[in-house]
N, C-alpha and C positions, 0 to 999 in steps of 0.2 A: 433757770427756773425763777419765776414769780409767785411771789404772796399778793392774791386781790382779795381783800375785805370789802365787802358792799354790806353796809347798815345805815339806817336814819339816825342809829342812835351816836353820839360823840362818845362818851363813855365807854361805851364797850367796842367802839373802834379801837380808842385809848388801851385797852385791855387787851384787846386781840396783837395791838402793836407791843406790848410788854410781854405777851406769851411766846410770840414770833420771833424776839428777838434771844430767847432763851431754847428756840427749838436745835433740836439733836443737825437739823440740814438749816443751815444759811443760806439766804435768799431774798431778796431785794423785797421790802414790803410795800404794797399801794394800798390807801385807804382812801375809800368815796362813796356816795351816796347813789341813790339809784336814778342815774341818769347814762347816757350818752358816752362818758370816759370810760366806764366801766370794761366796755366791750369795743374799746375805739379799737385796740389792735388786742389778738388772743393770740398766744402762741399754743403750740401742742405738750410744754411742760408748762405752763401756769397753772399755778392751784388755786381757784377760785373758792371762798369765802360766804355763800351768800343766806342773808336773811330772808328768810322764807316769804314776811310780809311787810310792808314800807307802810305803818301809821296805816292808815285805815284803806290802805288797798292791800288784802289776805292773799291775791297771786302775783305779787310784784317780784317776788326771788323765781317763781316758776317761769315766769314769762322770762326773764333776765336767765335763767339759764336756755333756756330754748335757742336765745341769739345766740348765747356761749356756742353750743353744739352746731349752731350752722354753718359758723367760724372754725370750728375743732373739734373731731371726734375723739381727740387725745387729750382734750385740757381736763386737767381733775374738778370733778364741780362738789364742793360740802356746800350741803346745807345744814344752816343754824337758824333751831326757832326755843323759843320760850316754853311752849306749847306741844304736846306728845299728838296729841291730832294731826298737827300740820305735817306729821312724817307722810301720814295717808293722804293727803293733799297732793301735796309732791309726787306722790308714785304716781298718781290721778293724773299726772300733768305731764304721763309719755318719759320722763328724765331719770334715770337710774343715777342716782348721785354717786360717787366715791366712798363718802362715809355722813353719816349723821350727826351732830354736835347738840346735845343740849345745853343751855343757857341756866344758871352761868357755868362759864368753863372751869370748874374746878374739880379738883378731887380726880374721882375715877374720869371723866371726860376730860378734864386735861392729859392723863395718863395715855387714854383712847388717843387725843389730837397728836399727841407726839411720837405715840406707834405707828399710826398711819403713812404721818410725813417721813418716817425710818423706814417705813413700808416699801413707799412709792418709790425713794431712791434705789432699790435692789430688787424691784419688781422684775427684772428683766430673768431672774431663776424661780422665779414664785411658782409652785406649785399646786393643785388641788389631788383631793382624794376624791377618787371613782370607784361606785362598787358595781360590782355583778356579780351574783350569788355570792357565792361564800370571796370571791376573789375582787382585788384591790387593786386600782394602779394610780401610781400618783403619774400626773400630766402638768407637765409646763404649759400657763396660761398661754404663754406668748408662742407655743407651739400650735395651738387650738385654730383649726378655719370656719368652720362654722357647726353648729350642734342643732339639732333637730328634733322634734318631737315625734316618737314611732311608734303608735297604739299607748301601752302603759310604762312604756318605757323612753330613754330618750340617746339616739347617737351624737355619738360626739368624733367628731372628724379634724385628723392632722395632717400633715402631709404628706406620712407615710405609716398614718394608724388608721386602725377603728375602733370605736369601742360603743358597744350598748350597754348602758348602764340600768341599776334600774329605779337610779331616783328619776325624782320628776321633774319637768325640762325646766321649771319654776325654782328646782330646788338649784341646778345645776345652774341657774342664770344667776342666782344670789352669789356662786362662787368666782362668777369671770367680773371684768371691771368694764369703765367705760367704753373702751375702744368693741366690744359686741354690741351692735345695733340690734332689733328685732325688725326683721325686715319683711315676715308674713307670720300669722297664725301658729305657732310652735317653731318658728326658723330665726335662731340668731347668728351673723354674722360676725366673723373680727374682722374691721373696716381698713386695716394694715394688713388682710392674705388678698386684698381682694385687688386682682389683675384688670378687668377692664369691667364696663358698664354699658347697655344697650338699652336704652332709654326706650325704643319703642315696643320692646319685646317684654322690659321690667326684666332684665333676665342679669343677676350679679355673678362673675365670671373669677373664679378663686383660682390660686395659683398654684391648684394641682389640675387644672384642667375641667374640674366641673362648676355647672351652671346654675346658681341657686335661682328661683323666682321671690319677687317682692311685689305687696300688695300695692294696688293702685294707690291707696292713701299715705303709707307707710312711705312710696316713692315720691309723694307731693312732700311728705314730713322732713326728709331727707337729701333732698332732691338738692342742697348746696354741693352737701357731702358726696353722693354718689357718682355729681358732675365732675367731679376730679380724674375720675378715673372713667367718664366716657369714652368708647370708642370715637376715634372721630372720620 
C-alpha cells in the first residue's frame, strides 16, 4: 500500500507527511503536485490524497481522479478541500471518493483520516446494515454483486442471497465503497464479482451467472475498466 498526496500547496504536503507518518497502518508516502507522476503507475491498494482544486483550476482533483479510476477501480481516492462546496463538486464529477477530509486536518478530521486508513486495512469483514420492515441483515460489502433499484425500494444481490430492502438505492450506495461502479440508471456494480464483458451488447456478466446492462455513456466512462474482463 501507498500514500499519494497531490496538492499545489508545500505546507500542507509537509503536514499530510507528519500525519502519515504517525498513521495506525505504515505505508510508503509520495508527495507531488498535479502533474503526470501522480498517476504514472496506480495500484489497486494506493490511497490517493487529492486536492480538489490546483490554484485557480476548481476541477483539477476531479479530473485527476477520473485518470485514477481508469487505472483502478480498487485504488482508494480522499478528497481534501478547504471549502464545504467543493464536496458537491466532486460528486458532480461521476467519483464516489473513499472519504472526505477537510482542511486543516485536525481535531475531529484527523481522528476521521486515521479511522478510515484502520478501516480500509480490515475491510475485507466490513459489514452494512439492511433493512426490510421491521427485519435486519447485516451483509458483507465484499459479498455484495450488484444492487439495484426496484420501484421504491432497492435489491441487493450476493452470490447466494437476495435481499429487498427498503432504503433507497442512493441510501444503500453511500454504504458500499469504491470498487461499485454505477453502470446504468439505479444499477451498481462490484467491478471484482464481475466475470466477463460484451462490449457490443453493453451486457456485464457477474459471477453468479447473470447479466447486468450498462448505459451507453456509463460504458464510454468506464470502458478502461470493463476491458479487462472482455470476452474475447
Amino acid at each position: 500500500m501507498r500514500y499519494i498526496v497531490v496538492d499545489d500547496d508545500r505546507f500542507f504536503l509537509d503536514r499530510m507527511s507528519i500525519l502519515l507518518k504517525d498513521a495506525p497502518v505504515a505505508a510508503e508516502t509520495i508527495l507531488c503536485g498535479f502533474d503526470n507522476k501522480a498517476v504514472k503507475t496506480v495500484k489497486d491498494d494506493d490511497v490517493f490524497f487529492l486536492d480538489i482544486d490546483d490554484g485557480g483550476d476548481e476541477d483539477a482533483g476531479i479530473r485527476l481522479a477520473r485518470r485514477i479510476r481508469t487505472e483502478s477501480a480498487a485504488a482508494h481516492i480522499v478528497f481534501i478541500t478547504s471549502h464545504d462546496e467543493k464536496l458537491r463538486d466532486s460528486l458532480a464529477g461521476l467519483i464516489r471518493p473513499s472519504e472526505f477530509l477537510i482542511k486543516p486536518i485536525n481535531g475531529s478530521e484527523k481522528e476521521k483520516l486515521y479511522a478510515f486508513l484502520s478501516l480500509i486495512v480490515g475491510s475485507g469483514g466490513r459489514v452494512i446494515n439492511l433493512k426490510s420492515g421491521a427485519r435486519h441483515f447485516d451483509v458483507c460489502v465484499n459479498d455484495i454483486l450488484y444492487v439495484k433499484k426496484d420501484d421504491r425500494k432497492t435489491s441487493v444481490f450476493t452470490e447466494n442471497s437476495f435481499f429487498q430492502v427498503r432504503q433507497s438505492f442512493s441510501k444503500v450506495l453511500e454504504m458500499l465503497d469504491e470498487k461499485f461502479l454505477v453502470v446504468d440508471k439505479g444499477t451498481a456494480v462490484n467491478i471484482e464479482k464481475v466475470r466477463a464483458y460484451e462490449p457490443e451488447k453493453r451486457l456485464i456478466h457477474m459471477k453468479d451467472g447473470t447479466a447486468v446492462y450498462c448505459s451507453r455513456d456509463r460504458a464510454r466512462l468506464y470502458r478502461d475498466v470493463l476491458g479487462r474482463s472482455e470476452v474475447k
